[in-house]
C-alpha positions as CSV (number, residue, x, y, z in Angstrom):
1,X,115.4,88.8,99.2
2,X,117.3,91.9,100.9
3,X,118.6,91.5,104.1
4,X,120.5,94.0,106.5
5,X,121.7,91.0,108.7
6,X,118.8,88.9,109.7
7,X,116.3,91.7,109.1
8,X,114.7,90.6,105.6
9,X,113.3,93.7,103.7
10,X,112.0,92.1,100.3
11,X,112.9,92.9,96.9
12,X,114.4,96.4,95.9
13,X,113.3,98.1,99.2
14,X,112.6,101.7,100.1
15,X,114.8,103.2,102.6
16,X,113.7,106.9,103.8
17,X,116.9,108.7,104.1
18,X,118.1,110.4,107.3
19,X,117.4,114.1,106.7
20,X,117.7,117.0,109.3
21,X,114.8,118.3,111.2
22,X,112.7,116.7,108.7
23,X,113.0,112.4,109.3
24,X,111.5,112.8,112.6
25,X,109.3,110.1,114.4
26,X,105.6,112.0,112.6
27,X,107.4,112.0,109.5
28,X,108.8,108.2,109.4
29,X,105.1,107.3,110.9
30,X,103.7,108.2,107.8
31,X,106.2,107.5,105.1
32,X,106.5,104.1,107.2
33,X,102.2,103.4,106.6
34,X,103.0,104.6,102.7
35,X,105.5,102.0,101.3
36,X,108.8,102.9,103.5
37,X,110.6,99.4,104.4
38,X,113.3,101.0,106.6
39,X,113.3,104.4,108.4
40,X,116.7,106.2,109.3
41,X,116.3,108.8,112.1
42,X,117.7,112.8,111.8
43,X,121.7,112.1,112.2
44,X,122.4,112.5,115.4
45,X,126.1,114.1,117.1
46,X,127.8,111.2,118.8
47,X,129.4,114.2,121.0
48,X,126.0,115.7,121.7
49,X,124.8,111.8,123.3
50,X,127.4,111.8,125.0
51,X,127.0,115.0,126.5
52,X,123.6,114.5,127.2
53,X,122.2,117.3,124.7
54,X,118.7,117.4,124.9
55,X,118.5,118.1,121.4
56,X,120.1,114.5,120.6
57,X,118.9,112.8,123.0
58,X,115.3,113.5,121.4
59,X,116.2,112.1,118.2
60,X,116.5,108.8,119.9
61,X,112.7,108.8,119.9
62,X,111.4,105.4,118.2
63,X,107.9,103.9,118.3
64,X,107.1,100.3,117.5
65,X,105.1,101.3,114.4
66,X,108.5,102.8,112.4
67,X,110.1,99.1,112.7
68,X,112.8,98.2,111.2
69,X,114.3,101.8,112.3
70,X,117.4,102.9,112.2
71,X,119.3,105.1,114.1
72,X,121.6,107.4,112.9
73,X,124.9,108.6,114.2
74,X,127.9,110.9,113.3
75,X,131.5,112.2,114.9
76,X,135.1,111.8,113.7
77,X,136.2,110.6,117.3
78,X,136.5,107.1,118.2
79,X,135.6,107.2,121.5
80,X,133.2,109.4,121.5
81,X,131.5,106.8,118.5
82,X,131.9,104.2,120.6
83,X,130.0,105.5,123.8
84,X,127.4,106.7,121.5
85,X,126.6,103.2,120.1
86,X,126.3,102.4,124.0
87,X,123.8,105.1,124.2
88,X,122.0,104.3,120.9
89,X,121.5,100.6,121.5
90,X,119.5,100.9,125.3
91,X,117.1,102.6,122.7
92,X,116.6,99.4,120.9
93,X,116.2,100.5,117.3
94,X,117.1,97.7,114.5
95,X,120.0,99.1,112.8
96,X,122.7,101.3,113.7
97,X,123.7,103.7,111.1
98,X,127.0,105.6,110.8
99,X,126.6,108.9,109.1
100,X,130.4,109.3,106.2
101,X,128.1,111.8,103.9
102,X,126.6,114.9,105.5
103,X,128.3,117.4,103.5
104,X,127.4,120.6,105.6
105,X,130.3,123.0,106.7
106,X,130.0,122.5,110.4
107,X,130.1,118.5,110.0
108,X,132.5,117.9,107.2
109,X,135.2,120.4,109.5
110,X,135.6,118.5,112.2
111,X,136.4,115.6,110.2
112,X,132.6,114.3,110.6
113,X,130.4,113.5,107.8
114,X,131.9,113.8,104.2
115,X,135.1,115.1,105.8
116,X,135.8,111.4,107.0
117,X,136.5,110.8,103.3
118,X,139.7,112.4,103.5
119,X,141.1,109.7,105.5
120,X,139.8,106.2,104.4
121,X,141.9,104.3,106.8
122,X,140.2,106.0,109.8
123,X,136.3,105.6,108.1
124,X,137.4,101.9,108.4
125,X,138.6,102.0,111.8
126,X,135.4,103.7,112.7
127,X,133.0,101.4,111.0
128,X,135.6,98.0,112.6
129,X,135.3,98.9,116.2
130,X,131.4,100.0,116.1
131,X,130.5,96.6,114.0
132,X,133.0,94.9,117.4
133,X,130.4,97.3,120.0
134,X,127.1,96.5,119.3
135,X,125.3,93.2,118.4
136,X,122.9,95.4,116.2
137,X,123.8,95.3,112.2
138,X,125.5,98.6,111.6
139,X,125.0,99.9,107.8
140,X,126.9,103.3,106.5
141,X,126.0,105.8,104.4
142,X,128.6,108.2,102.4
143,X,129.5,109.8,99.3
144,X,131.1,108.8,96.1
145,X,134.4,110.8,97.8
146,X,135.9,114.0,98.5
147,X,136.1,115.8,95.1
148,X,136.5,114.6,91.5
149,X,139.3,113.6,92.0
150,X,139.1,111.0,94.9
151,X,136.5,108.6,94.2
152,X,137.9,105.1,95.4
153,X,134.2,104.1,96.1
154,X,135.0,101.0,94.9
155,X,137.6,100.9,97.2
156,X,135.9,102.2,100.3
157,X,133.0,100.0,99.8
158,X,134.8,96.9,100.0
159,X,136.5,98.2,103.7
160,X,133.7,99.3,105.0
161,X,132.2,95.6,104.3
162,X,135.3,93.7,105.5
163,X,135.0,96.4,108.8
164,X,131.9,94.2,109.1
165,X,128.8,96.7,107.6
166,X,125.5,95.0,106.7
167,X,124.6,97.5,103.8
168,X,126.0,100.1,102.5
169,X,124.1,103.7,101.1
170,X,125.6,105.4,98.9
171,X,124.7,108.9,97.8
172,X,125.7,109.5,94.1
173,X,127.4,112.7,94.2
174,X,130.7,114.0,96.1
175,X,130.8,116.3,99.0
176,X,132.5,119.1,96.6
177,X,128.8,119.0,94.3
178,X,126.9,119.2,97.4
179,X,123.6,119.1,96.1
180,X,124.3,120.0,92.6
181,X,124.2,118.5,89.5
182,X,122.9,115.3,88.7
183,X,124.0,112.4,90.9
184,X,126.1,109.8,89.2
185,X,125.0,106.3,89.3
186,X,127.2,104.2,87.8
187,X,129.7,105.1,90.0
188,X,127.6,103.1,92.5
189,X,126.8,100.6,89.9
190,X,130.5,99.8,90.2
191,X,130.3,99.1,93.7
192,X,127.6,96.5,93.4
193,X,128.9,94.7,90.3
194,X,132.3,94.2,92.2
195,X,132.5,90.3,92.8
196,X,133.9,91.0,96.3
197,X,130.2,92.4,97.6
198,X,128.1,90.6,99.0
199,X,126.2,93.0,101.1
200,X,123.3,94.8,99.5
201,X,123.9,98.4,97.9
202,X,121.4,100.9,98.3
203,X,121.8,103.9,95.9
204,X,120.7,107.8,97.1
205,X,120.5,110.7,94.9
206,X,118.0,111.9,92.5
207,X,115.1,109.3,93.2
208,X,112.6,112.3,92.2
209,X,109.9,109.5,90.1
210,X,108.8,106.0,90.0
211,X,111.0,105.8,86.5
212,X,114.0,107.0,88.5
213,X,113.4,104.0,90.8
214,X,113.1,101.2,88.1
215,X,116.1,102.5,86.2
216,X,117.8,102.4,89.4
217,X,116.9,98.6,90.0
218,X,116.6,97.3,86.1
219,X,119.4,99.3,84.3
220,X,122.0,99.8,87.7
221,X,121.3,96.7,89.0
222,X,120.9,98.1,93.0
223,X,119.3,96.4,95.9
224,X,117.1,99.6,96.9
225,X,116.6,102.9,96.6
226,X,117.2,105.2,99.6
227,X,114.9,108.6,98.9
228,X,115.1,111.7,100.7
229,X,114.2,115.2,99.2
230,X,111.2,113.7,97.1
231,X,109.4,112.2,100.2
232,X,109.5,115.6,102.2
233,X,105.7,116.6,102.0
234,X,104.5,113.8,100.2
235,X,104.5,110.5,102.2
236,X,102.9,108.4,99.3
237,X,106.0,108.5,97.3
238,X,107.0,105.2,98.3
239,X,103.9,103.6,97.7
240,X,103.6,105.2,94.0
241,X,107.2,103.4,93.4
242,X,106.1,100.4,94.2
243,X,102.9,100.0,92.1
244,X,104.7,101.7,89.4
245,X,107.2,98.8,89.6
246,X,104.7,95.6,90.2
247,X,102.2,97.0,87.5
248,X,104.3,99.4,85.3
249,X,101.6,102.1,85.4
250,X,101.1,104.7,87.8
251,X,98.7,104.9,91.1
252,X,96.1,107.9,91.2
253,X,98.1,110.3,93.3
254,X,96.2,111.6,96.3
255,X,93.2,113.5,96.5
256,X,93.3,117.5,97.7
257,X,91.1,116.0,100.7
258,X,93.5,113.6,100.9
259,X,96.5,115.8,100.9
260,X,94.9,117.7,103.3
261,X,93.9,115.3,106.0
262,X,97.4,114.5,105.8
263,X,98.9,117.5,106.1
264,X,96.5,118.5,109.3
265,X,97.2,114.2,110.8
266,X,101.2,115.3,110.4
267,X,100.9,118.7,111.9
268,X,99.3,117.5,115.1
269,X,101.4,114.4,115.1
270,X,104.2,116.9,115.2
271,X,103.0,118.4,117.9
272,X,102.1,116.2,119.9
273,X,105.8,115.1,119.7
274,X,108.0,118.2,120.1
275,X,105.5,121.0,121.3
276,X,103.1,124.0,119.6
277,X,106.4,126.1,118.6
278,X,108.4,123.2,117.0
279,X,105.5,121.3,115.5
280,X,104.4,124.4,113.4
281,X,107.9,125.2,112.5
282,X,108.9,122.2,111.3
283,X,106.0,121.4,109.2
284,X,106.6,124.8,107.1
285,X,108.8,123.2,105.1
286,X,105.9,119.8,104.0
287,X,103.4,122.2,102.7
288,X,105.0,123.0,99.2
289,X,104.9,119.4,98.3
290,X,102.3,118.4,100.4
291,X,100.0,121.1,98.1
292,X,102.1,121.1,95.1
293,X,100.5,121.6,91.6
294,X,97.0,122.7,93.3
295,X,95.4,125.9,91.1
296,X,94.8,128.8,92.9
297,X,96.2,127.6,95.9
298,X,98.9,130.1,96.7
299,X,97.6,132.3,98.8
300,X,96.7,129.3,101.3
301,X,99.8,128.0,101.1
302,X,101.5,131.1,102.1
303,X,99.0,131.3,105.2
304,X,100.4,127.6,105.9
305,X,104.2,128.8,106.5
306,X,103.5,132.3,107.7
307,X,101.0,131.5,110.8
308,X,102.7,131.0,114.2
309,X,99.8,129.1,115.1
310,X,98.1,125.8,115.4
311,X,95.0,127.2,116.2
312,X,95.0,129.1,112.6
313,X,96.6,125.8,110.9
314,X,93.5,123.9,111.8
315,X,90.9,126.1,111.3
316,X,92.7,127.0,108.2
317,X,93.1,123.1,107.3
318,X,89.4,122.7,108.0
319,X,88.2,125.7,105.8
320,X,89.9,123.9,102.7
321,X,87.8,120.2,103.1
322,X,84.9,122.5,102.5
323,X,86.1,124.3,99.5
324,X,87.6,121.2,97.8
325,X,85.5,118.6,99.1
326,X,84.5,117.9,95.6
327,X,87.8,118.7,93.5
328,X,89.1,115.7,91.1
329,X,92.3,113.7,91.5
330,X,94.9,115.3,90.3
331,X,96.8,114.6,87.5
């Protein structure tokens, strides 16, 4: 059984990673009803809820349906960190979750994010004096290091548990890679097989199948898989992993009218949570996936992320049940 603190998960859970304008309360609603064990909000600037940025202070949206949620914060500033986690907790979400990965520009150079991998002895201090704030369990997700050159994962991990961490995710790649290449998991393999841990290791990076998923428990030996890019427009993901790995075959993935009820149930979730202009913006980017591998389905998907209008989404959304009402599963 996997536990962050006293919240007990099961075996090999399913974290949805915290992604940017896509991990929003719609989003973890669904992946949440599709196999998700633990859902980690957008990250959220510690000097934004401070501030009071409205922008910020949305992302502390949670709804009782997403439980266990976590929320998740970033900054390089200790006191600024610190009056965050004051912030965050009134919210009451499960888990607080400290951002050490994100390896965008604007983050990683003000020493936020993946920059905080530069200085080790500060990413502890950090992660000490938050666990000492808040009587919520506090997990961390990073990278494998700077460049290279500077993976002390090992290293790191074992500080950021003695600084009093629940869990630990840990993306397989380094901030210099970014996104590219193939992320490295016997790097976190490392981490988990050092006798020292004793908190569970969740592994990020490449989690694109169900295969990926048992190779990542069976042959790496982690305690979960945390997904992110292969969940965006396709909720079911999680689910598909885990009857993959209880029956070693694959689910039937979802019907067109299934992928398209879905789609139309996120789109008004969306905006009924952040307004007409946001909710069909931020939905643009599901569709790909959401309609992925569909014959002659181009020129609707292009209507999808060119309309500025709900109105047109729906009616367009509606127009499809009837011309694939009676399409197979796909395969």
């Amino acid at each position: 059984m996997v536990k962050i603190g006293n919240i007990e998960l099961g075996n090999f859970p399913l974290l949805l990673a915290p992604m940017e304008d896509v991990s929003d309360p719609p989003f973890r609603a669904l992946c949440k009803e599709n196999g998700a064990d633990v859902v980690y909000t957008e990250f959220i600037s510690s000097e934004g809820l401070i501030r009071d940025a409205a922008k910020s202070v949305m992302k502390l949206d949670i709804y009782e349906k997403e439980r266990p949620v976590g929320i998740q914060i970033f900054g390089a500033n200790l006191e600024s960190m610190l009056k965050a986690v004051d912030i965050v907790e009134k919210t009451k979400p499960d888990i607080i979750d400290i951002n050490f990965g994100c390896p965008v520009k604007k983050v990683v150079c003000k020493g936020a994010g993946a920059g905080i991998l530069k200085d080790i002895d500060k990413m502890e201090t950090l992660t000490k004096e938050m666990v000492k704030r808040t009587c919520l369990p506090v997990t961390v997700k990073t990278r494998l290091g700077w460049d290279e050159k500077s993976i002390k994962i090992v290293e790191v991990a074992e500080r950021i548990q003695d600084a009093g961490a629940k869990a630990i995710s840990i993306h397989g790649r380094t901030r210099s890679q970014m996104y590219k290449g193939s992320a490295d998991w016997t790097k976190i393999a490392e981490v988990k097989n050092n006798q020292r841990m004793k908190i569970p290791v969740f592994g990020n990076g490449d989690v694109n199948s169900p295969e990926k998923a048992l190779e990542m428990r069976d042959k790496f030996g982690l305690d979960g898989a945390m997904i992110g890019r292969a969940s965006i427009g396709y909720p079911w993901f999680f689910d598909e992993i885990k009857y993959f790995l209880k029956n070693k075959c694959y689910k039937n993935p979802p019907t067109i009218s299934e992928r398209i009820s879905m789609a139309e149930r996120h789109l008004k979730m969306a905006i009924d949570w952040k307004g007409e202009t946001l909710g069909v913006l931020e939905t643009r980017r599901h569709y790909s996936n959401y309609f992925k591998n569909i014959p002659n389905f181009k020129q609707y998907r292009t209507q999808m992320v060119t309309t500025d209008f709900s109105e047109d989404l729906f009616n367009l959304f509606s127009e499809l049940k009837n011309i694939f009402k009676k399409e197979p599963i796909l395969n």
